[in-house]
PDB file of N, CA, C and O in Angstrom:
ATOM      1  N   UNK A   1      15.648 101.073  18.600  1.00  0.00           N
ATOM      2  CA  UNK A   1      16.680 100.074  18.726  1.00  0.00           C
ATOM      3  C   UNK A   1      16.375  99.135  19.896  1.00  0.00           C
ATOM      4  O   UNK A   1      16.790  97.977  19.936  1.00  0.00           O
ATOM      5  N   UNK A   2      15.478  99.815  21.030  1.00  0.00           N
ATOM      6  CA  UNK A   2      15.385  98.935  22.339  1.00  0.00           C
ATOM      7  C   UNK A   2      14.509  97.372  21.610  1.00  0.00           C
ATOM      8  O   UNK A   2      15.339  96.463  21.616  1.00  0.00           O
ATOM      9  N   UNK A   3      13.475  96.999  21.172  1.00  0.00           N
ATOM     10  CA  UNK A   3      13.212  96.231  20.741  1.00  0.00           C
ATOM     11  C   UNK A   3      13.768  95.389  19.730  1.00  0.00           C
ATOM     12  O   UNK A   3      13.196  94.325  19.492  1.00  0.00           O
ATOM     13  N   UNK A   4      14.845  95.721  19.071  1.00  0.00           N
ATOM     14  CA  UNK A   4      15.986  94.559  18.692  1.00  0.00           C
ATOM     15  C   UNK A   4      16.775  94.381  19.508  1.00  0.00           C
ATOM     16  O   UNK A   4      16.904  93.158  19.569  1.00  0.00           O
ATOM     17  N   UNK A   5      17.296  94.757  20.079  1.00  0.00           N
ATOM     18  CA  UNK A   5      18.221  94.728  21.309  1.00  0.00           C
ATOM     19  C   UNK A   5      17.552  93.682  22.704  1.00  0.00           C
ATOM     20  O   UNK A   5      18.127  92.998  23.552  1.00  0.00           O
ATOM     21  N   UNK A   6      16.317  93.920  22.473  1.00  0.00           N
ATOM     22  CA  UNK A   6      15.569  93.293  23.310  1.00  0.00           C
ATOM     23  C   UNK A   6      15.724  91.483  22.224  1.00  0.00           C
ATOM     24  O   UNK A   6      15.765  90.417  22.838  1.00  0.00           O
ATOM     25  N   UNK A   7      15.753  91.507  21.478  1.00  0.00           N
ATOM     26  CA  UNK A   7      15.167  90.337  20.411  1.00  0.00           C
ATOM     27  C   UNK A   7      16.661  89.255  20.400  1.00  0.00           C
ATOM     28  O   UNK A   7      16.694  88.041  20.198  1.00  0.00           O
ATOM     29  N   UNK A   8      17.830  90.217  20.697  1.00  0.00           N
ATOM     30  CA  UNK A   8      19.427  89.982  20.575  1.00  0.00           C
ATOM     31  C   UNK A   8      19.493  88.119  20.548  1.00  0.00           C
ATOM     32  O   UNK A   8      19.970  87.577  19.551  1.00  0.00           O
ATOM     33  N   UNK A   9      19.116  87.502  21.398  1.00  0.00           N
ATOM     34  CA  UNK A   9      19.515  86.234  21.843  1.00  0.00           C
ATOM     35  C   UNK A   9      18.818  85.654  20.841  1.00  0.00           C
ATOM     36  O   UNK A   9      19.029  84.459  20.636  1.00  0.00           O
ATOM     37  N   UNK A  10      17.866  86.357  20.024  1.00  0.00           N
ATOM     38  CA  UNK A  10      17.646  85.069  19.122  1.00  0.00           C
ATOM     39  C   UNK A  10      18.235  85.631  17.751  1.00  0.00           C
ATOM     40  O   UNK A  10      17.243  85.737  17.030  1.00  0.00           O
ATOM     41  N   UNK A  11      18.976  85.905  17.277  1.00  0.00           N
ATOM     42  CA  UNK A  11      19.742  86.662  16.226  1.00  0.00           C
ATOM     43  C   UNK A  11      20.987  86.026  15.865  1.00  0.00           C
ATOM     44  O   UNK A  11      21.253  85.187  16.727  1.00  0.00           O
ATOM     45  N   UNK A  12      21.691  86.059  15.136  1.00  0.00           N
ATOM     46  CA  UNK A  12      23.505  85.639  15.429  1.00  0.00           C
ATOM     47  C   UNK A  12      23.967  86.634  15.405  1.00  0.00           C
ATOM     48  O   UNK A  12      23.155  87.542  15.227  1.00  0.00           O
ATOM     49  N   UNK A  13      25.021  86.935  15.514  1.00  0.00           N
ATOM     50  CA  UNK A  13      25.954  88.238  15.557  1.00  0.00           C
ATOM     51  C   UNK A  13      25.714  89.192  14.314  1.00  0.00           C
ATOM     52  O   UNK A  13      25.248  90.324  14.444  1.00  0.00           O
ATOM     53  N   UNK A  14      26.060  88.653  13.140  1.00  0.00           N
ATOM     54  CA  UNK A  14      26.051  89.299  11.873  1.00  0.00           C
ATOM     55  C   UNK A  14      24.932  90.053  11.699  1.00  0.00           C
ATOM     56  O   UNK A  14      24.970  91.148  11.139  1.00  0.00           O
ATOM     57  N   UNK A  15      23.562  89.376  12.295  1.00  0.00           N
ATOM     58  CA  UNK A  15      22.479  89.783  12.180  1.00  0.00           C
ATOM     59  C   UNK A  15      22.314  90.748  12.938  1.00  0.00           C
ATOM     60  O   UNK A  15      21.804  91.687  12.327  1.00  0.00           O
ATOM     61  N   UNK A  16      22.592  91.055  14.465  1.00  0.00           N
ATOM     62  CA  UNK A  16      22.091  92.046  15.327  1.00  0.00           C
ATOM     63  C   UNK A  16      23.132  93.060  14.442  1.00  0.00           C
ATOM     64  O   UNK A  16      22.554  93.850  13.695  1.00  0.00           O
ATOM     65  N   UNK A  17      24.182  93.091  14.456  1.00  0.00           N
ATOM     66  CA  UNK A  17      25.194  94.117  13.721  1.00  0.00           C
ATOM     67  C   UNK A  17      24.087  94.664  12.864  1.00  0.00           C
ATOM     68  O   UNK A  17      23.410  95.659  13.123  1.00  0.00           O
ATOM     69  N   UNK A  18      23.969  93.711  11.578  1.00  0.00           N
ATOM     70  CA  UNK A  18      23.164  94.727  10.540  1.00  0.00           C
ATOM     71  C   UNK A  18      22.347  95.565  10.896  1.00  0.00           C
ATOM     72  O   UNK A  18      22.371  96.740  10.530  1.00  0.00           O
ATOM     73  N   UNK A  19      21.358  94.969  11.807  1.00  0.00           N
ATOM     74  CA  UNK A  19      20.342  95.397  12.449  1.00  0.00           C
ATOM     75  C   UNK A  19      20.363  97.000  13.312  1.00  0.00           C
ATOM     76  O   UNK A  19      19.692  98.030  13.252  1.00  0.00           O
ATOM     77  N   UNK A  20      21.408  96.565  14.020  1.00  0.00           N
ATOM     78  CA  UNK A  20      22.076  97.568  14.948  1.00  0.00           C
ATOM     79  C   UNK A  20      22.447  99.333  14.300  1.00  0.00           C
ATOM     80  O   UNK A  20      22.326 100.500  14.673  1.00  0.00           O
ATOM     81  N   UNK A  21      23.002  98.469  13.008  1.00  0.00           N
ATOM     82  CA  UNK A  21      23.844  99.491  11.834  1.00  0.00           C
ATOM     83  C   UNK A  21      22.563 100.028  11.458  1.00  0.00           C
ATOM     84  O   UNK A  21      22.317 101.054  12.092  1.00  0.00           O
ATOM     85  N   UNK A  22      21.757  99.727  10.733  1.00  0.00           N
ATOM     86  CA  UNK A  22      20.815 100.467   9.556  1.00  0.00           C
ATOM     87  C   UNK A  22      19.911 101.069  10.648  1.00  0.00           C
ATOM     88  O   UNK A  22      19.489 102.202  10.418  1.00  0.00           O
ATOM     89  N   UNK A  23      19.571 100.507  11.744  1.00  0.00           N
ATOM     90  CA  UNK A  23      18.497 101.961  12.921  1.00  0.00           C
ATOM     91  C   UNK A  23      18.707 103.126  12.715  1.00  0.00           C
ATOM     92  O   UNK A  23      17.901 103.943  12.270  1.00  0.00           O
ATOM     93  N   UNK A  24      20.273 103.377  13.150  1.00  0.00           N
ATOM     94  CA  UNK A  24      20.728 104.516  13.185  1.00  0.00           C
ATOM     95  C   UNK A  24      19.994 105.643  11.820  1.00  0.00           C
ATOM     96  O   UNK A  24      19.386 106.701  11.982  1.00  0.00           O
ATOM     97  N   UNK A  25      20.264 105.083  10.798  1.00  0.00           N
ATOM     98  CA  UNK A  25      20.421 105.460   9.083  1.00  0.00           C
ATOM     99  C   UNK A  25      19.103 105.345   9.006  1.00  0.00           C
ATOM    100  O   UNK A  25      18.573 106.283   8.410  1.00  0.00           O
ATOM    101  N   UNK A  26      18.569 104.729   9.300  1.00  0.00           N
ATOM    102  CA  UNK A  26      16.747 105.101   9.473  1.00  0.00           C
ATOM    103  C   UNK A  26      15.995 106.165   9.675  1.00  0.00           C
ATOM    104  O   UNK A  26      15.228 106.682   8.863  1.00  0.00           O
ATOM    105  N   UNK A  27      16.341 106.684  11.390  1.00  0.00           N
ATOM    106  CA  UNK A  27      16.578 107.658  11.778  1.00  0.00           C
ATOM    107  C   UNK A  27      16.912 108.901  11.059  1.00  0.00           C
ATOM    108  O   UNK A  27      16.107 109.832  11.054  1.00  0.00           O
ATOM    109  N   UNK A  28      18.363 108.997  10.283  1.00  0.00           N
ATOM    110  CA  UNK A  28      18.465 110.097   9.572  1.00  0.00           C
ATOM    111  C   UNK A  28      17.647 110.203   8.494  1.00  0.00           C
ATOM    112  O   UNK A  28      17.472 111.240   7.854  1.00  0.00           O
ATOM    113  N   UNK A  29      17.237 109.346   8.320  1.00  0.00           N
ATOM    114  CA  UNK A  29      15.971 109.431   6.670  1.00  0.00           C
ATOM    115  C   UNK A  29      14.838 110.071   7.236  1.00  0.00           C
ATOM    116  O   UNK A  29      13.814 109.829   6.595  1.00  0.00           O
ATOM    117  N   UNK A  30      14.689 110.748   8.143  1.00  0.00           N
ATOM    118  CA  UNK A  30      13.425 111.265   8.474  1.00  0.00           C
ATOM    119  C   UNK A  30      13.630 112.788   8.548  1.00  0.00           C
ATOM    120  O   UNK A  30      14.595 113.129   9.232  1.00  0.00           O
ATOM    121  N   UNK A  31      12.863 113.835   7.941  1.00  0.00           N
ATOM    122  CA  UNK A  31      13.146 115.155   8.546  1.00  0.00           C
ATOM    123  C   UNK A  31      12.428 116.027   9.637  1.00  0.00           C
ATOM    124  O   UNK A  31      11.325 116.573   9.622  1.00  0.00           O
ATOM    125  N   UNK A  32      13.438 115.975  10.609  1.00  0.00           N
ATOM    126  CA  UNK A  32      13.008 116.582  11.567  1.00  0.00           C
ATOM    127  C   UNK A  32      12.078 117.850  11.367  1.00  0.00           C
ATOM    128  O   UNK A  32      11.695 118.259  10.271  1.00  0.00           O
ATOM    129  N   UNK A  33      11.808 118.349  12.469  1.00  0.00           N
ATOM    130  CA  UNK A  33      10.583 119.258  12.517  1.00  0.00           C
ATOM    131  C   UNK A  33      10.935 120.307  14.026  1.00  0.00           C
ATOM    132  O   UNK A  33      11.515 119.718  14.939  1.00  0.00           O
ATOM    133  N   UNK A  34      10.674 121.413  14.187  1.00  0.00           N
ATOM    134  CA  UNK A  34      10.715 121.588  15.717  1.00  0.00           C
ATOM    135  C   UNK A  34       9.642 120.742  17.246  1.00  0.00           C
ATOM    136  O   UNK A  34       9.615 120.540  18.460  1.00  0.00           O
ATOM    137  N   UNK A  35       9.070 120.577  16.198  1.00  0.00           N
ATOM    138  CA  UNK A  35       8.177 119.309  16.967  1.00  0.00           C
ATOM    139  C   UNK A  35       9.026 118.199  17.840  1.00  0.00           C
ATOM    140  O   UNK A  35       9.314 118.098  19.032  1.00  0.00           O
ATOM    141  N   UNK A  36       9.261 117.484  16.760  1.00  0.00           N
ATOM    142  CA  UNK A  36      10.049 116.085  16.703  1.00  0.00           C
ATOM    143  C   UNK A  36      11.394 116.781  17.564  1.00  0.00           C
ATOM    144  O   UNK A  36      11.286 116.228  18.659  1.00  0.00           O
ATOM    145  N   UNK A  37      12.661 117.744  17.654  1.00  0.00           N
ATOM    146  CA  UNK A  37      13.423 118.492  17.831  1.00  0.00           C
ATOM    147  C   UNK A  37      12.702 118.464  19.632  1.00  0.00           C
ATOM    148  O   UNK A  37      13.115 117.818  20.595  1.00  0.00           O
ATOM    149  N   UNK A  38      11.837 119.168  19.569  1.00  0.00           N
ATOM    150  CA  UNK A  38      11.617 119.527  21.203  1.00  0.00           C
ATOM    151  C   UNK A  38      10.941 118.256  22.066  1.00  0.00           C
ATOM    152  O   UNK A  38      11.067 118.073  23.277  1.00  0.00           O
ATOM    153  N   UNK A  39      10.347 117.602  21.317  1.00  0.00           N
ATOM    154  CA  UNK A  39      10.207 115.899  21.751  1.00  0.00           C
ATOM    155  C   UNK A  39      10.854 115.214  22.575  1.00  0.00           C
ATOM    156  O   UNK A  39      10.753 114.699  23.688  1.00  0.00           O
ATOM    157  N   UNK A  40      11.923 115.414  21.280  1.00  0.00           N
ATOM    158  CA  UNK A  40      13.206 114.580  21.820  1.00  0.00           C
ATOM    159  C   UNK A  40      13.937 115.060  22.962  1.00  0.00           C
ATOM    160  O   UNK A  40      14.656 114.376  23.691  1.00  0.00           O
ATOM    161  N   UNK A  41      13.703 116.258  23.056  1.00  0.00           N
ATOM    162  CA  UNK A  41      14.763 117.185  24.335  1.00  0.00           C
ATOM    163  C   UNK A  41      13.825 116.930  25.796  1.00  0.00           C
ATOM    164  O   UNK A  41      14.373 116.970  26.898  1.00  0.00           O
ATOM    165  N   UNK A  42      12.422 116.678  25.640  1.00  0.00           N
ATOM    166  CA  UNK A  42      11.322 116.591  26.444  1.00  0.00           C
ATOM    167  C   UNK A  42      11.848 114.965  27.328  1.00  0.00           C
ATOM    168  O   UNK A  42      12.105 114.610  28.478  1.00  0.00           O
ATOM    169  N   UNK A  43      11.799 114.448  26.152  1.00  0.00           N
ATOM    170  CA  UNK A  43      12.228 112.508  26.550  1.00  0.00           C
ATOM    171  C   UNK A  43      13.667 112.224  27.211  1.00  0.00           C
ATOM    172  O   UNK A  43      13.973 111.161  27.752  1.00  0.00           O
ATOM    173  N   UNK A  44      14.824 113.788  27.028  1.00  0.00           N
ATOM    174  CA  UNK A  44      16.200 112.992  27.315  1.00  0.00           C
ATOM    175  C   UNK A  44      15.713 113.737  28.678  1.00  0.00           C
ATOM    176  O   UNK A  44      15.839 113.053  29.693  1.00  0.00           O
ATOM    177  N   UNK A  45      15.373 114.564  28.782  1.00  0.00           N
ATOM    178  CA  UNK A  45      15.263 115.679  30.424  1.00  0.00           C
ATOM    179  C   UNK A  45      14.345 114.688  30.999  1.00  0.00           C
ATOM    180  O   UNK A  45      14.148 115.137  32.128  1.00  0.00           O
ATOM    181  N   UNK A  46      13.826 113.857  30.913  1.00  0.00           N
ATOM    182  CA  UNK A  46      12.747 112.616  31.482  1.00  0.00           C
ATOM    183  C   UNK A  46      13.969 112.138  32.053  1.00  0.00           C
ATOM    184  O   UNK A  46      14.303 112.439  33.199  1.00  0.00           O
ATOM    185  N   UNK A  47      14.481 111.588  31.488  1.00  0.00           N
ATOM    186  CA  UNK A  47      16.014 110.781  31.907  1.00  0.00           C
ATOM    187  C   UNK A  47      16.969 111.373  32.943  1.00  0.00           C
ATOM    188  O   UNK A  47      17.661 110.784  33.774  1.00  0.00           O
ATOM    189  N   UNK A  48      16.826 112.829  32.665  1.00  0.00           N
ATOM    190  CA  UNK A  48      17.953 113.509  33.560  1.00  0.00           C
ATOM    191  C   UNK A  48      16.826 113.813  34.851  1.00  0.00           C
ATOM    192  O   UNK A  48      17.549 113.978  35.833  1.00  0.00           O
ATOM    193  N   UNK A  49      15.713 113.927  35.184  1.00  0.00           N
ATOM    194  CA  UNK A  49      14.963 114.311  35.732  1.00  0.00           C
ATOM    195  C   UNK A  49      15.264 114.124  37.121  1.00  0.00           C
ATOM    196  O   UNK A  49      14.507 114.925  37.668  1.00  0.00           O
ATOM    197  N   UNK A  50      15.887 113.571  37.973  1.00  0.00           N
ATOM    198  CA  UNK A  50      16.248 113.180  39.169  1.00  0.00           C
ATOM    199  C   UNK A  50      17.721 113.214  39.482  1.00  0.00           C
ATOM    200  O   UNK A  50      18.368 112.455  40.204  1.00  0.00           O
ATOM    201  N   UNK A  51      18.281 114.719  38.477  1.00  0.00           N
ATOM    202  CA  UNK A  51      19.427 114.777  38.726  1.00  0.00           C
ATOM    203  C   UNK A  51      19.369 116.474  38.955  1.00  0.00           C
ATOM    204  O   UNK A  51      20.205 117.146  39.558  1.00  0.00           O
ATOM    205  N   UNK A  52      18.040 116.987  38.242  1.00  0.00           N
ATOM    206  CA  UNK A  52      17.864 118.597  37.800  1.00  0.00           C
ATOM    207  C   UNK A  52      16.828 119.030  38.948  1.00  0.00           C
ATOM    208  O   UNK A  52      15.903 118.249  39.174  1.00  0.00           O
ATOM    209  N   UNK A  53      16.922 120.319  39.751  1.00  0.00           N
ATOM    210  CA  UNK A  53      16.265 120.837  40.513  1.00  0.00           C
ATOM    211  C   UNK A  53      15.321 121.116  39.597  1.00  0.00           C
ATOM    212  O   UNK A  53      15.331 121.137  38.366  1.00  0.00           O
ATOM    213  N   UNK A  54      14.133 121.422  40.782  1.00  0.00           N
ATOM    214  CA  UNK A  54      12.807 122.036  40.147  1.00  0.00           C
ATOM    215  C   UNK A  54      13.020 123.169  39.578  1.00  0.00           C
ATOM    216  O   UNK A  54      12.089 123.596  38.895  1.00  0.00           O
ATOM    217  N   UNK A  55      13.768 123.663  39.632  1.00  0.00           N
ATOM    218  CA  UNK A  55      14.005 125.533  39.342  1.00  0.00           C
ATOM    219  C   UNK A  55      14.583 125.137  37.640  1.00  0.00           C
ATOM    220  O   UNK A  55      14.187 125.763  36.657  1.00  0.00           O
ATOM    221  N   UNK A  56      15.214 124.408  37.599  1.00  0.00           N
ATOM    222  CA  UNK A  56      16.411 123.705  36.621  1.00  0.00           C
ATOM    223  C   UNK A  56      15.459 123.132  35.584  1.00  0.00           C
ATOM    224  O   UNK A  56      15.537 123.688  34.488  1.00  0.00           O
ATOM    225  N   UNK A  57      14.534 122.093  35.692  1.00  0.00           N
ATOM    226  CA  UNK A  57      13.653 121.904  34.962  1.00  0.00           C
ATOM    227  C   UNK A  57      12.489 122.720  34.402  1.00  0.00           C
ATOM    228  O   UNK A  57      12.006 122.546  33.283  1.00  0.00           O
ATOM    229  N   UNK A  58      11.998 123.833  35.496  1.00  0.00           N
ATOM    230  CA  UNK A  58      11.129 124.300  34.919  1.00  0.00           C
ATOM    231  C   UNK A  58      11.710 125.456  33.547  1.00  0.00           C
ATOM    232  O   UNK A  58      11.031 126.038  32.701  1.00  0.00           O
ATOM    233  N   UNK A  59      12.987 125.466  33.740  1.00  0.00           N
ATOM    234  CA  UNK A  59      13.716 126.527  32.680  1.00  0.00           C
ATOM    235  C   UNK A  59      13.830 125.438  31.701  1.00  0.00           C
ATOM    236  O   UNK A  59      12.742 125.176  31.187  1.00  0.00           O
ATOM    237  N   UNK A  60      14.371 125.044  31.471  1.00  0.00           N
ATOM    238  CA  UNK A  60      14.558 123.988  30.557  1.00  0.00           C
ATOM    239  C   UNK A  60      13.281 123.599  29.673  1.00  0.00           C
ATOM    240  O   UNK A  60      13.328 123.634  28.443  1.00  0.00           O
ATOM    241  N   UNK A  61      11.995 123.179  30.477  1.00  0.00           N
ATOM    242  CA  UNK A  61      11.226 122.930  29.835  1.00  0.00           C
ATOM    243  C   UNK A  61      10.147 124.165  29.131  1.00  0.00           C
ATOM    244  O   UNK A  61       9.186 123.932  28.398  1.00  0.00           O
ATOM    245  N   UNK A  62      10.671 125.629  29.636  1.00  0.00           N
ATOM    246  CA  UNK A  62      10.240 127.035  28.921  1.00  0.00           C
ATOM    247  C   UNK A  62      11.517 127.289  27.854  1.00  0.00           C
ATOM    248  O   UNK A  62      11.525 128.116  26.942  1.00  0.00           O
ATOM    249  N   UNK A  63      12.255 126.649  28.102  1.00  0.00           N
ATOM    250  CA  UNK A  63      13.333 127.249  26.787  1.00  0.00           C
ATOM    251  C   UNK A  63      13.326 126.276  25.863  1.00  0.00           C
ATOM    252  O   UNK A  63      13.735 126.593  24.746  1.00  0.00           O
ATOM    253  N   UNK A  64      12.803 124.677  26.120  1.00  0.00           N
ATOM    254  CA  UNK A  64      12.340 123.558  24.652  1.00  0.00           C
ATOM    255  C   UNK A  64      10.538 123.987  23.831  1.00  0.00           C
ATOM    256  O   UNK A  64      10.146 123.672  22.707  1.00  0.00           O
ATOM    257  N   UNK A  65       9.839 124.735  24.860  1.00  0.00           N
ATOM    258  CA  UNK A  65       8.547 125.010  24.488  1.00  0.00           C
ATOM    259  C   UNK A  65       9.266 126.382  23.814  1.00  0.00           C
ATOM    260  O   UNK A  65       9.446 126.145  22.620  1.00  0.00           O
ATOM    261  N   UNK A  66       9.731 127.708  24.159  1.00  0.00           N
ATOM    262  CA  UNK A  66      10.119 128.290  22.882  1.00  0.00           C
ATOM    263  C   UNK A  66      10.374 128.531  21.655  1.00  0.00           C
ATOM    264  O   UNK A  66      10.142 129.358  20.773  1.00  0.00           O
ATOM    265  N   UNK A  67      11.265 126.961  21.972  1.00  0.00           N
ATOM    266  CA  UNK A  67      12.471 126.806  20.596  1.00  0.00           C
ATOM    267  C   UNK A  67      10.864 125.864  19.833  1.00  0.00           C
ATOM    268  O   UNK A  67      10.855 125.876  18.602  1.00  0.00           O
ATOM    269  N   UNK A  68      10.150 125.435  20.234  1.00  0.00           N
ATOM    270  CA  UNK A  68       9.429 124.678  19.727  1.00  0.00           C
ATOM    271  C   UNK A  68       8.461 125.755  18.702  1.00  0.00           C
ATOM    272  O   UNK A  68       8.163 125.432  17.552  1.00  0.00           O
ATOM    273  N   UNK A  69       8.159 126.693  19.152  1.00  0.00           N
ATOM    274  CA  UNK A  69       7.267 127.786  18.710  1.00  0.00           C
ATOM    275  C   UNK A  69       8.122 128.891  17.954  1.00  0.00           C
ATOM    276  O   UNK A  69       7.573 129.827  17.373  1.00  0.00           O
ATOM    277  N   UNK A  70       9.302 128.750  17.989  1.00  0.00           N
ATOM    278  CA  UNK A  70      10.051 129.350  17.056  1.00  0.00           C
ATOM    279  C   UNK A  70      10.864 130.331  17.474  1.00  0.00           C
ATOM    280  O   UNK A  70      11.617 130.856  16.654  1.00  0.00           O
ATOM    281  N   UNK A  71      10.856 130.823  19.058  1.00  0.00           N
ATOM    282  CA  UNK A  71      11.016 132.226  19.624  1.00  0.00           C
ATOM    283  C   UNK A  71      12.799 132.053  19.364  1.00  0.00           C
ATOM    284  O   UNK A  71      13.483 132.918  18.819  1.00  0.00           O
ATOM    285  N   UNK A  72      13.396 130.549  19.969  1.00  0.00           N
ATOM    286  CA  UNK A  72      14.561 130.640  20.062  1.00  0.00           C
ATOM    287  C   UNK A  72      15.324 129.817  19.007  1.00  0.00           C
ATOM    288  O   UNK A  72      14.677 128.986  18.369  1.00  0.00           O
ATOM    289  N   UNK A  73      16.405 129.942  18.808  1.00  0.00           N
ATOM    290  CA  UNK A  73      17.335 128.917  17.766  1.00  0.00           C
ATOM    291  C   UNK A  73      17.489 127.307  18.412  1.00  0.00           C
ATOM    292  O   UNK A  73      17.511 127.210  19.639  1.00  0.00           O
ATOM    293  N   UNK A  74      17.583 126.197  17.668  1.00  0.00           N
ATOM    294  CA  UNK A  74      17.979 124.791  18.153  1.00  0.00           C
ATOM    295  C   UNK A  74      18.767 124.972  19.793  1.00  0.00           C
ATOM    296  O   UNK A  74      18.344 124.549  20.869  1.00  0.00           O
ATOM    297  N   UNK A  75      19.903 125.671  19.539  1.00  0.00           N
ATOM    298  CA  UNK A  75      21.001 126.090  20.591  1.00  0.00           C
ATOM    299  C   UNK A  75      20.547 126.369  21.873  1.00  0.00           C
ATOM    300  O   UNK A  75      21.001 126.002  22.957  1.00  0.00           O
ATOM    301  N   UNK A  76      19.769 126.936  21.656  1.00  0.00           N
ATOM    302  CA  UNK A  76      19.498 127.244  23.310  1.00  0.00           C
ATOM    303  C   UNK A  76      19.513 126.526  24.146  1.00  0.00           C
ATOM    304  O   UNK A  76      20.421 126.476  24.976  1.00  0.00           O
ATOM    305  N   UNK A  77      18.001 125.422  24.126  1.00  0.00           N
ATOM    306  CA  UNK A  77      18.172 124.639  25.017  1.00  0.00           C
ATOM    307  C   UNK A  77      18.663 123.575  25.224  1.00  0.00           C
ATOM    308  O   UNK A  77      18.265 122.743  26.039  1.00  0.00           O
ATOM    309  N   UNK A  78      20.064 123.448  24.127  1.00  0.00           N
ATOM    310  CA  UNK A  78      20.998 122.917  24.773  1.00  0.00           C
ATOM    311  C   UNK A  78      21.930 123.294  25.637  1.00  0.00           C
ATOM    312  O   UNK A  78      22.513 122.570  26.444  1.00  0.00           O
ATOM    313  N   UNK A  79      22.118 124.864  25.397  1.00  0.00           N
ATOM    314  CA  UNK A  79      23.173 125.026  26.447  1.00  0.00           C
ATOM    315  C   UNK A  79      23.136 125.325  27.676  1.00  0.00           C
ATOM    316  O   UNK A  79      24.180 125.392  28.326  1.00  0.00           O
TER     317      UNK A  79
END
């Protein structure tokens, strides 16, 4: 979405909307994988990264490499 969003000012309204709308629905047309699943958890903890102690991250990133290899359920390393 960042690269339409980026594109916004040259669009009209109706257009970024559509645009905006069908990303999302894109997205769900794809089937995930534990791959893709622990990826994504890899990229949001990037984000949180300067909020989580070292102790905090290094768990986090042994409980998304788990779930990635199958040991644990989706759940875990979210909670």
């Amino acid at each position: 979405m960042g690269p339409t969003v980026a594109e916004a000012s040259k669009l009209d309204w109706e257009e970024m909307a559509a645009a905006c709308g069908a990303i999302p629905l894109q997205g769900l047309s794809v089937m995930g994988t534990r791959g893709k699943y622990a990826y994504a958890r890899q990229h949001l903890m990037g984000h949180l990264k300067n909020h989580l102690s070292s102790e905090i991250r290094q768990e986090l990133l042994s409980l998304i490499e788990d779930y990635r290899q199958g040991l644990v359920p989706l759940i875990v390393p979210l909670a």
